[in-house]
LUMFI-663225 format. One record per atom (N, C-alpha, C, CB): x, y, z. Coordinates in steps of 0.1 Angstrom, whole numbers, padded with zeros to 4 digits, always signed. Glycine has a CB too. Example, Ala and Ser with C-alpha at 12.3 -4.5 7.8 and 13.67 -1.06 7.14 Angstrom:
2
+0132-0057+0078 +0123-0045+0078 +0132-0033+0078 +0113-0045+0090 +0128-0022+0071 +0137-0011+0071 +0129+0000+0079 +0141-0006+0057 
This chain:
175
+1262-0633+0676 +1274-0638+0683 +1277-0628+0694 +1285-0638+0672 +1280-0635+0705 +1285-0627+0715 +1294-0621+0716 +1287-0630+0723 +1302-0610+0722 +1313-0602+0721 +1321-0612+0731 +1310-0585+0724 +1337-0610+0732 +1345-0614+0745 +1349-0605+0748 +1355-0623+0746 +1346-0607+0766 +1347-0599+0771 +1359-0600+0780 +1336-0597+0776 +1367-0594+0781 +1386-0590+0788 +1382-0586+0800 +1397-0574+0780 +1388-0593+0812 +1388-0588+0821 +1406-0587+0824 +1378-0595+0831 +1404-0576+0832 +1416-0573+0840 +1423-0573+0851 +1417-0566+0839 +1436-0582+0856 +1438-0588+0869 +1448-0576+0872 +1444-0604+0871 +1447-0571+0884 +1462-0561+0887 +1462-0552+0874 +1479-0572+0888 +1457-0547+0868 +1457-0536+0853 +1463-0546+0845 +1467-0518+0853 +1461-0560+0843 +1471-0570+0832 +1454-0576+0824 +1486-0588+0842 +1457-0574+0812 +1448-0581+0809 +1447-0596+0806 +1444-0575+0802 +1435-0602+0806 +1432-0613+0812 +1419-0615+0801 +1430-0611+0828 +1415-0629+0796 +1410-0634+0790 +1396-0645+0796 +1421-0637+0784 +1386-0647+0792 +1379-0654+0798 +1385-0673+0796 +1364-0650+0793 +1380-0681+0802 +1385-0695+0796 +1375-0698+0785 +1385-0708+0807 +1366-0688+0775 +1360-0692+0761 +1368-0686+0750 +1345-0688+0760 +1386-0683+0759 +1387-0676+0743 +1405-0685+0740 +1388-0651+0745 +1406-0691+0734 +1416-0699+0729 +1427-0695+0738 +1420-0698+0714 +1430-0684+0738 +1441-0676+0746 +1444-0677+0758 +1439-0664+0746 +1435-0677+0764 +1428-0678+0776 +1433-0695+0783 +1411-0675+0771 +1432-0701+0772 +1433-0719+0782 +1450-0721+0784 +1425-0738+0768 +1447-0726+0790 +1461-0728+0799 +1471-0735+0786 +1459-0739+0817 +1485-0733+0789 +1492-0741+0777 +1486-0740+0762 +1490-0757+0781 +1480-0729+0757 +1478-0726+0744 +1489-0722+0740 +1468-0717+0742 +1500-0721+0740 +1512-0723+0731 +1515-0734+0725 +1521-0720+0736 +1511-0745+0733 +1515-0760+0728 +1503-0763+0715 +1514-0773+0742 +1490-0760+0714 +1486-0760+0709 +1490-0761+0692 +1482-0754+0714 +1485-0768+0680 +1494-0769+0669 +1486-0757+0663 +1494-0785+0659 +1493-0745+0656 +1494-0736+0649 +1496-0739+0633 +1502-0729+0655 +1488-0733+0630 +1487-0734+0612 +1498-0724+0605 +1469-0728+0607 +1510-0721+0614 +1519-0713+0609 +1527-0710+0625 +1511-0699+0599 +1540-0707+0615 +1549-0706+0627 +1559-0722+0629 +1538-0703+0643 +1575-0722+0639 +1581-0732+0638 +1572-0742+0650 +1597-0729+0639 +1571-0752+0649 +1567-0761+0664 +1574-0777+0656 +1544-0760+0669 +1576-0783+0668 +1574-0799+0669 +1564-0801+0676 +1584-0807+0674 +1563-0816+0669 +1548-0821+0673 +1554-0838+0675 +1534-0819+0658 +1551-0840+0685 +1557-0852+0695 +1544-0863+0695 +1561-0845+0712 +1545-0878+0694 +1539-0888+0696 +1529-0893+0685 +1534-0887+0708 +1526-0904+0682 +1524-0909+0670 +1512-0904+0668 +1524-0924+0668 +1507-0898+0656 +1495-0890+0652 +1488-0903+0637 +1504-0869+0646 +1478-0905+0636 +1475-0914+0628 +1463-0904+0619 +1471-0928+0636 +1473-0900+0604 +1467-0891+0597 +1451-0903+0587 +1483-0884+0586 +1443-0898+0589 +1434-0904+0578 +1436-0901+0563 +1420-0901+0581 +1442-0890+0565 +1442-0886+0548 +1457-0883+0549 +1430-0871+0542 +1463-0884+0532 +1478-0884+0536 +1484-0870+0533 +1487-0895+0526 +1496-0867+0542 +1494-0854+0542 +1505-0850+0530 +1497-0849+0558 +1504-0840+0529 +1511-0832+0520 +1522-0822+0524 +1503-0825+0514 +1531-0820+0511 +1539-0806+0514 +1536-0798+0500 +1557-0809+0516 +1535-0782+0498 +1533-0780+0485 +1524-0794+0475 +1549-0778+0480 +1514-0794+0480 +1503-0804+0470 +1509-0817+0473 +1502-0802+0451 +1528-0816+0477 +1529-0835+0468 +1527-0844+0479 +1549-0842+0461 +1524-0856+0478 +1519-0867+0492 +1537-0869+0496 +1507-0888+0485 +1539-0868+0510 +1552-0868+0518 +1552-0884+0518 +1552-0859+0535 +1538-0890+0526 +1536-0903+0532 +1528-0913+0521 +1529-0900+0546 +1532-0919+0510 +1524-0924+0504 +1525-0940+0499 +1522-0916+0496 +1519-0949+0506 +1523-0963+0510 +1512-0970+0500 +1521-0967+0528 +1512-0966+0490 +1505-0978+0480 +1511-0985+0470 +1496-0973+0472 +1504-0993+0463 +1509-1006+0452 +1502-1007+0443 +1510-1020+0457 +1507-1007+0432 +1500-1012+0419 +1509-1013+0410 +1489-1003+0415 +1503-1030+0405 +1510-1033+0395 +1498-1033+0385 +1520-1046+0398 +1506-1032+0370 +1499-1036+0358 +1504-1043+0351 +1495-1029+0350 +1506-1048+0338 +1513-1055+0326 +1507-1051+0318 +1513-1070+0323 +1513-1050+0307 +1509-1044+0293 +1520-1049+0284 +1508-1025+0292 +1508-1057+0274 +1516-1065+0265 +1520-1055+0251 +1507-1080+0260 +1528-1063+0242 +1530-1051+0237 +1522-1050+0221 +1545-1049+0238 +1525-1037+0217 +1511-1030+0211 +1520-1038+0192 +1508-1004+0215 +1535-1038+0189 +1543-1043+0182 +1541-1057+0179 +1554-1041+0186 +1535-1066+0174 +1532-1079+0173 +1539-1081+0158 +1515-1083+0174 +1544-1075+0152 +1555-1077+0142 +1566-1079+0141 +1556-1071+0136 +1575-1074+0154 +1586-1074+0157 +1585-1082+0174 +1592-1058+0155 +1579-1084+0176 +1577-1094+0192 +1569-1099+0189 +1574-1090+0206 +1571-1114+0200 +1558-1119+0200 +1547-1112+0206 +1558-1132+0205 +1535-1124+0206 +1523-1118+0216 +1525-1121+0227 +1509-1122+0215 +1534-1128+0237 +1537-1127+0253 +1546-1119+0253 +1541-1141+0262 +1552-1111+0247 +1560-1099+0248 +1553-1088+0257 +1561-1094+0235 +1558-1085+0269 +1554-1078+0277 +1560-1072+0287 +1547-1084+0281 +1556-1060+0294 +1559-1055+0304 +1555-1055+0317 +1559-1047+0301 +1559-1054+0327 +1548-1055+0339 +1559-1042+0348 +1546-1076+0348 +1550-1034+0348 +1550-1017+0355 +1547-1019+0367 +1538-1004+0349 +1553-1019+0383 +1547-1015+0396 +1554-1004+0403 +1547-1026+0404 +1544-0999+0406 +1543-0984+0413 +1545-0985+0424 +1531-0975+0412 +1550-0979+0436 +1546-0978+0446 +1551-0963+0452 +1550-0989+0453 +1541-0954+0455 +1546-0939+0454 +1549-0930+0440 +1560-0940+0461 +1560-0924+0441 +1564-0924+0429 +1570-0931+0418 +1568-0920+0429 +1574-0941+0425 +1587-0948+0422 +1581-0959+0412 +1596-0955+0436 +1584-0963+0402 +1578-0979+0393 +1592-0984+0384 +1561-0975+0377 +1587-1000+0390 +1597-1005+0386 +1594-1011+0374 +1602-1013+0393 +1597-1007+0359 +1595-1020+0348 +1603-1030+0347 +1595-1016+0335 +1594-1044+0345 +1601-1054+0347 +1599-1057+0329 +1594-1066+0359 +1607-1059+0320 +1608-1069+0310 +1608-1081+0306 +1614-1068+0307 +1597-1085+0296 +1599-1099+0293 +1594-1099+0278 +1592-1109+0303 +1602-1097+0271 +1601-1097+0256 +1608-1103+0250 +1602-1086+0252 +1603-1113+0235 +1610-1120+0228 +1610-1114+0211 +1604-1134+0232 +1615-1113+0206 +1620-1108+0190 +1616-1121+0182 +1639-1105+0189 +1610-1115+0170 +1604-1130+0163 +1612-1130+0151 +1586-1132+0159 +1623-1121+0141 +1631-1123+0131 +1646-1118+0140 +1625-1114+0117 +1651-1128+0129 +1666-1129+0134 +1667-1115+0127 +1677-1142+0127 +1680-1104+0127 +1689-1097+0122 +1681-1088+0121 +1696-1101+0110 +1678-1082+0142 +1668-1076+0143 +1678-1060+0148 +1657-1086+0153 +1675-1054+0134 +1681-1044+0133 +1674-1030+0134 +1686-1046+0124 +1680-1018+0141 +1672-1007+0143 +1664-1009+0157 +1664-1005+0131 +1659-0993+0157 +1650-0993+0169 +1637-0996+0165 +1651-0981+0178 +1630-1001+0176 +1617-1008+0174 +1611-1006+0187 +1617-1023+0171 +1597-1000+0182 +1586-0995+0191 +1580-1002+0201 +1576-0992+0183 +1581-1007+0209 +1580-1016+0224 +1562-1012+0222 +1593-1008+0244 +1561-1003+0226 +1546-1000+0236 +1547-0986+0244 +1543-1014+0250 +1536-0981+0241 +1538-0964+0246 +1536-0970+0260 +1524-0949+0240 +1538-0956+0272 +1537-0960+0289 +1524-0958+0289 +1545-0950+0301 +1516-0967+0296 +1503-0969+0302 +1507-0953+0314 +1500-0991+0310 +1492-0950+0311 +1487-0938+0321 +1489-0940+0330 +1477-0934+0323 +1499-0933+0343 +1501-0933+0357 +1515-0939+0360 +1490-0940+0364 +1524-0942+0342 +1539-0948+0346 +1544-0944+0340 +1543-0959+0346 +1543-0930+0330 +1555-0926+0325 +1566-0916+0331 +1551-0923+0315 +1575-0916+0330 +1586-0913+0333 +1587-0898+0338 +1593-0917+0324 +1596-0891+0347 +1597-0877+0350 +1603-0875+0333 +1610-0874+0366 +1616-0879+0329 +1621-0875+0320 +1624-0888+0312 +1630-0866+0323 +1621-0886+0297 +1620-0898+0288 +1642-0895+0285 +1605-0894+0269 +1650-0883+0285 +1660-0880+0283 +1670-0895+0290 +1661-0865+0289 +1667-0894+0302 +1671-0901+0312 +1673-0914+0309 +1662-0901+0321 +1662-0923+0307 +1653-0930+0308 +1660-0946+0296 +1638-0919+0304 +1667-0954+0304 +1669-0965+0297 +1678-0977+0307 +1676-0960+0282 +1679-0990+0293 +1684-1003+0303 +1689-1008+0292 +1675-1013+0312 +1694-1024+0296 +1696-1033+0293 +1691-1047+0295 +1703-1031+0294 +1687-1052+0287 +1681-1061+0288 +1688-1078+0283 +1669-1055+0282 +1689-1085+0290 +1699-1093+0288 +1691-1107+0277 +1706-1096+0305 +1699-1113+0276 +1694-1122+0266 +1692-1135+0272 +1704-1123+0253 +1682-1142+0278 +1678-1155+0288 +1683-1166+0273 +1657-1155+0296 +1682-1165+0264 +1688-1180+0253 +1698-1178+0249 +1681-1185+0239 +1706-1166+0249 +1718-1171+0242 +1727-1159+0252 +1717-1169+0222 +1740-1166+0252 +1747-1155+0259 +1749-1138+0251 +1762-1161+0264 +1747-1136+0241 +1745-1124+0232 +1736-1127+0222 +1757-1120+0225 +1735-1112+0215 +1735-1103+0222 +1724-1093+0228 +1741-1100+0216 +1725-1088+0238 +1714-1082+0248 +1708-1067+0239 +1722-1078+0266 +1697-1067+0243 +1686-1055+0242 +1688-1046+0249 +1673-1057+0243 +1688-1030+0242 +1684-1018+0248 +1673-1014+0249 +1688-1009+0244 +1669-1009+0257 +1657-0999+0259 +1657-0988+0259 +1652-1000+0269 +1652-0979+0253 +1652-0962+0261 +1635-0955+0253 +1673-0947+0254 +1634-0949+0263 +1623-0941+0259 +1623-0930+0249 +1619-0936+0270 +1611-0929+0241 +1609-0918+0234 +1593-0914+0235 +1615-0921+0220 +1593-0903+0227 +1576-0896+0225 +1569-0907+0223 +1573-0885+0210 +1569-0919+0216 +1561-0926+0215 +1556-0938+0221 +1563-0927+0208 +1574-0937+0237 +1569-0946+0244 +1582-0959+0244 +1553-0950+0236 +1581-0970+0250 +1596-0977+0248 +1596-0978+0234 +1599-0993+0256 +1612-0975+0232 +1619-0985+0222 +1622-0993+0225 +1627-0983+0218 +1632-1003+0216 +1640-1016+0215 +1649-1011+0209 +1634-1029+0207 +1667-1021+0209 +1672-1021+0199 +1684-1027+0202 +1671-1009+0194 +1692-1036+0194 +1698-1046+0197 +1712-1039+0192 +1692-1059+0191 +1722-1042+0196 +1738-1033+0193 +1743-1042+0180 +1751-1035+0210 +1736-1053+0176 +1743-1060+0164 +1734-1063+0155 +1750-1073+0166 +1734-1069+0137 +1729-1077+0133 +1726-1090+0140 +1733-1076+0126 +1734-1094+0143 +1736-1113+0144 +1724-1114+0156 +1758-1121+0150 +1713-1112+0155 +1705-1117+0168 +1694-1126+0159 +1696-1103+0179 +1699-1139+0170 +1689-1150+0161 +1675-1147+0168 +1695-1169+0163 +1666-1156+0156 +1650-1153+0160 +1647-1160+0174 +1639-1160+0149 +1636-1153+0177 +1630-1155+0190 +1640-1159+0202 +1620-1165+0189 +1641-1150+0205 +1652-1148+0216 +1646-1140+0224 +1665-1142+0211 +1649-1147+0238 +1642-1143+0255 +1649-1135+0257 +1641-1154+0268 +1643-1121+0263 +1652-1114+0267 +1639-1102+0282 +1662-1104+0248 +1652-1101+0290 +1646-1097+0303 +1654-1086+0310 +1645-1110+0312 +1648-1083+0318 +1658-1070+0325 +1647-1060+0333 +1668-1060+0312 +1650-1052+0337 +1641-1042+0350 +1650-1028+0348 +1642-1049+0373 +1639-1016+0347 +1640-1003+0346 +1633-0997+0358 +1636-0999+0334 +1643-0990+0367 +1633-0982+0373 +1638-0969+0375 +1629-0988+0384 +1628-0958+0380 +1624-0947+0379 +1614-0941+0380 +1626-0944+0373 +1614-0928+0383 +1605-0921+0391 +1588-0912+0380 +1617-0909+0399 +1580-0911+0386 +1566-0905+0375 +1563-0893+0385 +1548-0918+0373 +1561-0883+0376 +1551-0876+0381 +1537-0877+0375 +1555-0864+0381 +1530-0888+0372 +1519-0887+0368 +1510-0892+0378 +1519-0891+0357 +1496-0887+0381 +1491-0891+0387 +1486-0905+0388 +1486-0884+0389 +1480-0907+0402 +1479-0924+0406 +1470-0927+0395 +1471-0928+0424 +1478-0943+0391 +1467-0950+0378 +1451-0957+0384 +1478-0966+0370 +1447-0954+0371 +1436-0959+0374 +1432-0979+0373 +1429-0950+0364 +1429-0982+0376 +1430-1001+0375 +1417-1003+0366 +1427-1012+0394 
């Protein structure tokens, strides 16, 4: 490797034009440290980051996942999870197959890449599409959604629907 060699104008030193320093307007240049703006549309191939997390991240994915409870729901009892970023919205569509549906009841753990920042947080209401009462709770636990209805008096098979949303830090799902 060659050495650079400094010349000197008037006793000021002076740089050749092979040494970064040296090219005219090298301040504007983008620096890997230090404050700057950076002006006009830049089209990143890869998405950029702050501290590891993606700043810019414009994807979609939805799944459904029916639920894993076929004793207490039917089999079109389901969820449908879409992500986009962090953010996923669960949509509900679950039906109860015995009336005087009492206690909480195990929905379906979160499919990989949609569970929740915090399960603490984490719940809804879910309204009743056949009868005007009465409507379903949701909230999360270790094992994943619950169910659970605020009364005895819920007659069998009863439609019930509603949307939860909130945020994951888990990483992007796999399809």
């Amino acid at each position: 490797m060659s050495d650079i060699v400094q010349l000197k104008e008037n006793g000021v030193p002076k740089y050749l034009k092979t040494h970064f320093r040296a090219i005219d307007g090298a301040e504007a240049l983008v620096q890997t440290s230090g404050n700057q703006s950076v002006d006009g549309f830049k089209n990143f191939l890869q998405t950029p980051t702050v501290n590891d997390v993606p700043v810019a991240l414009d994807r979609f994915v939805s799944k459904t996942v029916k639920t894993t409870n076929t004793t207490d729901f039917t089999n079109e009892s389901s969820v449908r999870f879409e992500r986009c970023g962090r953010s996923v919205v669960a949509n509900f569509a679950i039906t109860n197959k015995s009336a005087n549906f009492a206690g909480w009841k195990n929905l379906m753990a979160f499919p990989k890449g949609y569970t929740p920042t915090s399960l603490k947080d984490w719940g809804g209401t879910l309204a009743n599409k056949t009868n005007r009462n009465p409507a379903l709770s949701v909230y999360a636990n270790a094992s994943g959604i619950a169910v659970m209805v605020s009364t005895t008096n819920l007659p069998e098979n009863q439609e019930c629907s509603g949307t939860v949303s909130y945020f994951t830090n888990d990483a992007w799902p796999n399809q």
